[in-house]
Every structure is written in C-alpha cells, then in structure tokens.
C-alpha positions in Angstrom: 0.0 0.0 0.0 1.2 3.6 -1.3 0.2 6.8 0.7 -2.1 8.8 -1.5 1.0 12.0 -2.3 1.1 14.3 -4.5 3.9 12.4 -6.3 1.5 10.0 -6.9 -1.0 12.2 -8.1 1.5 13.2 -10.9 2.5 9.7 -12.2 0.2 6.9 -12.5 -3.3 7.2 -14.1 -4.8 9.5 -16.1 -7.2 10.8 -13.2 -4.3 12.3 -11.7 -3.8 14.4 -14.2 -7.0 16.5 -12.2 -3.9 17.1 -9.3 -2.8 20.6 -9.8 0.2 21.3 -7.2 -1.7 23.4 -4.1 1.4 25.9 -4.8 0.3 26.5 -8.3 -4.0 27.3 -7.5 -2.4 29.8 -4.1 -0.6 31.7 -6.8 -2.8 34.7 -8.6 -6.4 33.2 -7.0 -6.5 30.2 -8.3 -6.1 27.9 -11.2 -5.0 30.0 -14.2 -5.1 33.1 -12.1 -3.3 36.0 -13.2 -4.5 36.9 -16.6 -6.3 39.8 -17.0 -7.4 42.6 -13.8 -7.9 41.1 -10.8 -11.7 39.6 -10.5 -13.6 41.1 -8.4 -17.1 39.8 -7.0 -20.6 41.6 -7.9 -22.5 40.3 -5.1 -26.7 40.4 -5.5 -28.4 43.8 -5.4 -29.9 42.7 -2.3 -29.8 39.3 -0.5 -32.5 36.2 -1.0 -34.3 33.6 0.7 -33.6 31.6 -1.9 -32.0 30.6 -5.6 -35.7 30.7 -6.8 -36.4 33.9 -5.3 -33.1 35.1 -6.3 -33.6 34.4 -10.2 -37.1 35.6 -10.2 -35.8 38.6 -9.0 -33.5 38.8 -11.7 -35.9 37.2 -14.5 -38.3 40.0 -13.3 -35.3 42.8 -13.8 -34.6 41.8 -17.3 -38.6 42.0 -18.3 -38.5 38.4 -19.2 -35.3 38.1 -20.7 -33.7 38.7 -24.3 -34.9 36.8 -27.0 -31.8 35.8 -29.3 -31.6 34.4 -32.6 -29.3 32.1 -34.0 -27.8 35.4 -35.7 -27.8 37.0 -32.5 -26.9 34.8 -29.2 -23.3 35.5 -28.0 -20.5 33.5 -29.3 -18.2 31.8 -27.3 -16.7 30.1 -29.9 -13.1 27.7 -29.5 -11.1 26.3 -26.6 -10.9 27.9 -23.3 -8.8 27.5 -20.2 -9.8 28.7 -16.5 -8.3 32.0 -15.9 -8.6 32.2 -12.2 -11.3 32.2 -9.3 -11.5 33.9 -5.4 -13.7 31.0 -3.7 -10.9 30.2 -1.3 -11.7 34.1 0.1 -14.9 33.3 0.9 -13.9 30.3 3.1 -10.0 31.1 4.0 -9.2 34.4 5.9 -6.0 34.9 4.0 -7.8 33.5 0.3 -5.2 30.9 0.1 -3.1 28.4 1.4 -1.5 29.6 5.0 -4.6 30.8 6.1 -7.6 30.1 8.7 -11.0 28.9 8.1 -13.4 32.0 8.2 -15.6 31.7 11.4 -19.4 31.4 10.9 -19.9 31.1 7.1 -20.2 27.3 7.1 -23.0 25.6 9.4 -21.6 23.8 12.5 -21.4 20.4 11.0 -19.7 21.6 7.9 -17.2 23.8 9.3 -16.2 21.2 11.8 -16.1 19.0 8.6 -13.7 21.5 6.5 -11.5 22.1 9.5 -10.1 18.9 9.7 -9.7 19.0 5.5 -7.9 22.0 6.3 -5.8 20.6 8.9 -4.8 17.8 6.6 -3.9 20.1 3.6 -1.6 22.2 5.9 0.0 19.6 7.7 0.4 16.6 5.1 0.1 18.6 2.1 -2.6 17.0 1.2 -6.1 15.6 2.0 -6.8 11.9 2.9 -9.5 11.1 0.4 -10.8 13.0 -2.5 -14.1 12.0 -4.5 -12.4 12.0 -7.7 -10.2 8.8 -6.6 -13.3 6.5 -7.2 -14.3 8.0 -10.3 -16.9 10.3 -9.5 -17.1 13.7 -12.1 -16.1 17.0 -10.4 -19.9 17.7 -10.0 -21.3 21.1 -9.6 -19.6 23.6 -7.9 -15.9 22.0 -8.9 -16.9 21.9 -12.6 -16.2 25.7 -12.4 -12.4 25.7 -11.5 -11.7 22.6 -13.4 -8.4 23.5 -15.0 -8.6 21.7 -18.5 -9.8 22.6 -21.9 -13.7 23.7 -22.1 -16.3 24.4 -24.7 -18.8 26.4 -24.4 -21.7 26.7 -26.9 -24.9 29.1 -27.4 -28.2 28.4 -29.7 -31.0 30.2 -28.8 -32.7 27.5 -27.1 -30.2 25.7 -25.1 -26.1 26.9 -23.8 -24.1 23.7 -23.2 -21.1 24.2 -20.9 -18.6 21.7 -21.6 -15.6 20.7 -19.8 -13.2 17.4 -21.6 -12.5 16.6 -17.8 -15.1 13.7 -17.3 -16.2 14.6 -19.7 -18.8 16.8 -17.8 -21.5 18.6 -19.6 -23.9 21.0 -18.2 -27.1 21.9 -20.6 -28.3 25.1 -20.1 -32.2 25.1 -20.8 -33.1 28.8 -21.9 -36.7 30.5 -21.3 -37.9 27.4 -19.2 -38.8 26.4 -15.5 -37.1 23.8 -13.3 -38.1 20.6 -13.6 -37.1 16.9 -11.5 -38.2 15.0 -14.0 -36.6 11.6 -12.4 -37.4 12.9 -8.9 -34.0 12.7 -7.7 -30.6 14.8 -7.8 -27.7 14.4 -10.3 -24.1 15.3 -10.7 -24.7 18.7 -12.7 -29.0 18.6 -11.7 -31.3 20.6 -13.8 -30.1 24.1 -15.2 -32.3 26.1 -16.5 -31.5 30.2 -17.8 -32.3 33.7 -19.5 -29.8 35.9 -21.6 -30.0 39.6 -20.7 -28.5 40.7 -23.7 -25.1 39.3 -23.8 -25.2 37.7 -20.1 -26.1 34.7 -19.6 -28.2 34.2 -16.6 -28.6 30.3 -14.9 -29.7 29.1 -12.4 -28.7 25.3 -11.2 -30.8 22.7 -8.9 -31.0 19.0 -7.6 -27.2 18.0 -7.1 -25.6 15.9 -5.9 -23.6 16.4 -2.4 -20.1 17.5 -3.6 -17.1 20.0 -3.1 -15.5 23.2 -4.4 -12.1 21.0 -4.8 -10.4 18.2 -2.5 -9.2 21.5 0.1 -12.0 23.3 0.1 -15.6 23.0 1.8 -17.9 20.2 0.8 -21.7 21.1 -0.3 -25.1 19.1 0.9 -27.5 17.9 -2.0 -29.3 20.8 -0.7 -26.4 23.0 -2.8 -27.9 25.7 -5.4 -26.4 28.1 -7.6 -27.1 31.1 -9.5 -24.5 32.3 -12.0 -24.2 35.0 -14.6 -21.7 34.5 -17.2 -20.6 37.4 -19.6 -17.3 37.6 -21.8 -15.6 40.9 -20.7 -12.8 42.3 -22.9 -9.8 44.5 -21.1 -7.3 46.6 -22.5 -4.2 44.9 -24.8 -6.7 42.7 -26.5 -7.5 40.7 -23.3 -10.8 38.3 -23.2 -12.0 36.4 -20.0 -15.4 34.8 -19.6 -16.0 35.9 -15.8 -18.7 33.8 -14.1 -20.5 35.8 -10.9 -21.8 32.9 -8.7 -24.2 33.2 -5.9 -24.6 29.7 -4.0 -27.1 28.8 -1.4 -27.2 25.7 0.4 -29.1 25.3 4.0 -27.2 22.3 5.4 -23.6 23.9 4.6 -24.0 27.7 4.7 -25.3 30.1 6.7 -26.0 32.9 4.5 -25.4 32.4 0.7 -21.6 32.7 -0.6 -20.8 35.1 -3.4 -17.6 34.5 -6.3 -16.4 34.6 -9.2 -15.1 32.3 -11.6 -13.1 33.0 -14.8 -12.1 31.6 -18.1 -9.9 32.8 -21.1 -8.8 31.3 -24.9 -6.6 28.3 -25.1 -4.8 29.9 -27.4 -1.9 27.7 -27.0 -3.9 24.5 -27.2 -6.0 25.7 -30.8 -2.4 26.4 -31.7 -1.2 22.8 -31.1 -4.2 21.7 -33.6 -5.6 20.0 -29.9 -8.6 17.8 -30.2 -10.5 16.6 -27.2 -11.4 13.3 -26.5 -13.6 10.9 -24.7 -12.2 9.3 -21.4 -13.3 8.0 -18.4 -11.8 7.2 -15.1 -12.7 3.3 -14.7 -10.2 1.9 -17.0 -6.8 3.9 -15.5 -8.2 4.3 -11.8 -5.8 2.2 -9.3 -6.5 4.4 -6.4 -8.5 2.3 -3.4 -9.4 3.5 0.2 -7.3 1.7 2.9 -8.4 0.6 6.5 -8.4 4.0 7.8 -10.3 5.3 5.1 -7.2 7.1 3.3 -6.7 7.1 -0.3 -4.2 4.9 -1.5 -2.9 3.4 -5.0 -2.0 -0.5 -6.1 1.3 0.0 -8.1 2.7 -1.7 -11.2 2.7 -5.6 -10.2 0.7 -5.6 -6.8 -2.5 -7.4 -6.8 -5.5 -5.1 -7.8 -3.5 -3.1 -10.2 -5.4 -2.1 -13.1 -4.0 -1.9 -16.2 -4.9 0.6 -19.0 -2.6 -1.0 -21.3 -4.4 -4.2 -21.2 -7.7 -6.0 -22.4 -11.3 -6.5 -22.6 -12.9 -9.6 -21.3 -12.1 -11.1 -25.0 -8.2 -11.3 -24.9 -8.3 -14.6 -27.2 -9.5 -12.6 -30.1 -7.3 -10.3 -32.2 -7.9 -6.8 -31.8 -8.9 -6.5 -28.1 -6.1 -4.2 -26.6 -7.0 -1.2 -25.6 -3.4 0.5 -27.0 -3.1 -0.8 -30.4 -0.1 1.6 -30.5 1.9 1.9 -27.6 1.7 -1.4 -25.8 5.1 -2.6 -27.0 4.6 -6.2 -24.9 2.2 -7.5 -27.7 2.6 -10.1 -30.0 3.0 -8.5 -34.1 0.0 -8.5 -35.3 -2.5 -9.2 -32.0 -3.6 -5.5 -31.5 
C-alpha cells in the first residue's frame, strides 16, 4: 500500500492528471489566475431567501429576458482554459493556502467537517480522500475551476457548458422552468437560464452532495447556484469569460456565498491543432481506500493493479487491446 501523495497524483493514471500542485492554484487566485485585472465579486443587489427567489428577482429585472436568434446569441466560440477564481476568500481568511478557516460562514457540522480538511492540507500537504479517486465527475460547484480545456456553446434555445475533464456537460435550458423530471438529484442537476443581452443568466438545482475541490468546503444535496456568465474584454486585446456565482445551500452555509469564476482562450492549445477526446476514469483508476479510510494506490505488479494497457474480457480474439499503439509487450499483429 502507497500513501495517496502528490507524487502520486503526478504519475500513475490518467485521473491524476485532475492534481494541480496546491502551490500553483495559491498563486494569482486560483487555477490559471493572473490573466487579466484582478476579479472582483458583484455580489446580488440585495440578498435572497432563496436561488428561486433570487432568479425571479432577476428574470423580473430583465422583463422576461432577451430573445436571441441564431444570428444573435453570443459567441463563445473555441477552446478555453480557466483564468482564475477567489472562492478560497470566501472560506479562507488569508484566500489561500496559509490561512484560517473564516468563522461562521459554514453551518456547525460543515465547518467542523472543512476544519479537519484543512488541517490535513496544511499539515500533510494533502487531503486523505478525494471524491475524484473513485471516479466520481467534479460535480457542480468544482466543474467551475476545473483546470482543463472547455467548450462552451450558445443556440437560442439551449447553452451547453462543456468541460473534456469527465467529460462533464452541463445543458443550459433557456426561457424554461425547473423541472425533476426523475425525482431525484444528479451530478450537474437541472439548469435552467435567461440571456439579458449578452449575459447569460442560470440558475442550477437538484445536485448531488459535492465539493469546491479536494481543500475546500464540501456542499449538501441541498447546494444551489445562481450564476451570470458574460465575456468581458480589457485593454491589450484581453478576453476572459467571468462567471459571478451566488450559491445557497441550508445544510452547509449560513448565509449564501458570493464569487467569481473565470475563463480565457486556449490559445496555445488551438495552436497545437488540440482535439478533445472521450475518457473516463474506470479503466486507469488504481487508487482504493485503505483501513483508515485514506486514499491509496495499487502500483505496477501488486495485486488489484489495473492496467490501462491491457484487455477486454475477450483477450483470445485479435484486436482487443486497448493500446493498439503503444503497448510494445504485444505479439506483431495481436492489437
């Protein structure tokens, strides 16, 4: 058994590729900060009961919302990249690594709950379990600070949000009401939204309990969000798609918590002529929970150690690796 490190993280499946060094998100607020002005949060006009009364409120403000075209609706065409976010502020006193947890924003339970995955970050480094080593998708909040490539694509009808970690996609239902169709929560739960001329206005219900990220707090499958995303263009040719976020959630916070999010071109990926593909997490993921709960890996040669180099359940026939081209220990010929 191999404690779960951050050299690990680095080296042996694809699904720690999600393990950005804790140095790297403290620098410029957060993953990719730095480009651009500092972000800066515009919190509500006034504060809500709730997500519903919150988007009303705004629905109501933009007299029903504007009615784009396919001519019309804001393009947010290519690749893009997250160019920074400030949530650690609202939870951190210092809004990054070194700090304290804020007093009195989370509930009881859940700040008791995020102290001790605070206390494990600063003293090992690290936390002792994250959701994301038994294959479970970022989920809503952490889809927003995801830092690999995204897509993000506007008809008049629907916005889909798209990030090639998971892959996790978020559909964006425009000019409609919430609906639980299956009567129960999901990963990315039911979006619904509104454009006020180029903003994009959502609002997000019925997920799944989840996190911001592995060091930050966890959220109750009571977690909402409203968000209002709007590409902003700066002097020296600068774009960043800034995403104001308003999340309410009964069980975890006791008043709602106000960020922002942003996201700029991947240039450097278009560039490199980079294509994204579909993967999942089953087929590289070693990691296992130990006796003590902790996060551990099987290694090369130890019993349980998955393989992505290997089979399907059909190894007899030709044609059943699942690397045709690199796995070098094949017969010529039985790829």
């Amino acid at each position: 058994m191999h404690r779960f490190t951050q050299a690990c993280w680095l080296g042996l499946s694809l699904l720690l590729l999600t393990a950005v060094s804790s140095s790297a998100f403290a620098q410029g607020g957060g993953f990719g900060g730095g480009y651009g002005p500092p972000l800066q949060v515009v919190p509500p006009p006034k504060q809500f009961a709730s997500s519903d009364e919150h988007y009303a409120y705004l629905l109501e403000q933009a007299n029903g919302g504007t009615k784009h075209t396919l001519a019309s609706v804001p393009r947010w065409d290519g690749l893009w990249v997250t160019a920074g976010n400030n949530h650690m502020e609202a939870f951190i006193d210092t809004g990054n690594f070194g700090g304290k947890v804020r007093e009195g924003v989370l509930t009881p339970a859940y700040e008791k709950a995020y102290k001790e995955r605070w206390r494990q970050q600063m003293e090992q480094r690290q936390v002792d379990y994250d959701r994301l080593g038994e294959c479970q998708p970022p989920g809503m909040p952490r889809f927003l600070l995801e830092p690999y490539s995204h897509e993000f694509i506007n008809l008049p009808d629907q916005s889909y949000l798209i990030n090639d970690f998971g892959p996790s996609i978020r559909r964006v239902l425009i000019g409609r009401e919430h609906s639980n169709l299956y009567g129960t929560h999901s990963w990315y739960g039911d979006t619904i939204g509104f454009w006020e001329g180029d903003k994009l206005v959502m609002s997000t219900k019925y997920l799944y309990p989840a996190d911001f990220t592995r060091w930050s707090p966890m959220t109750s499958n009571q977690f909402e969000s409203i968000e209002i995303w709007q590409l902003k263009k700066y002097d020296d040719g600068i774009e960043r798609l800034e995403v104001q976020a308003t999340f309410y959630d009964r069980f975890a916070f006791v008043k709602p918590v106000n960020v922002v999010y942003a996201f700029r071109h991947a240039t450097e990926l278009q560039a490199a002529d980079y294509r994204v593909n579909q993967w999942e997490c089953d087929q590289t993921n070693n990691t296992f929970l130990d006796d003590e709960g902790i996060s551990n890996f099987h290694l090369p040669g130890e019993e349980g150690f998955n393989d992505a180099r290997g089979y399907t359940h059909f190894p007899e026939l030709p044609g059943q690796s699942f690397d045709p081209i690199y796995n070098t220990t094949l017969e010529p010929g039985a790829n």
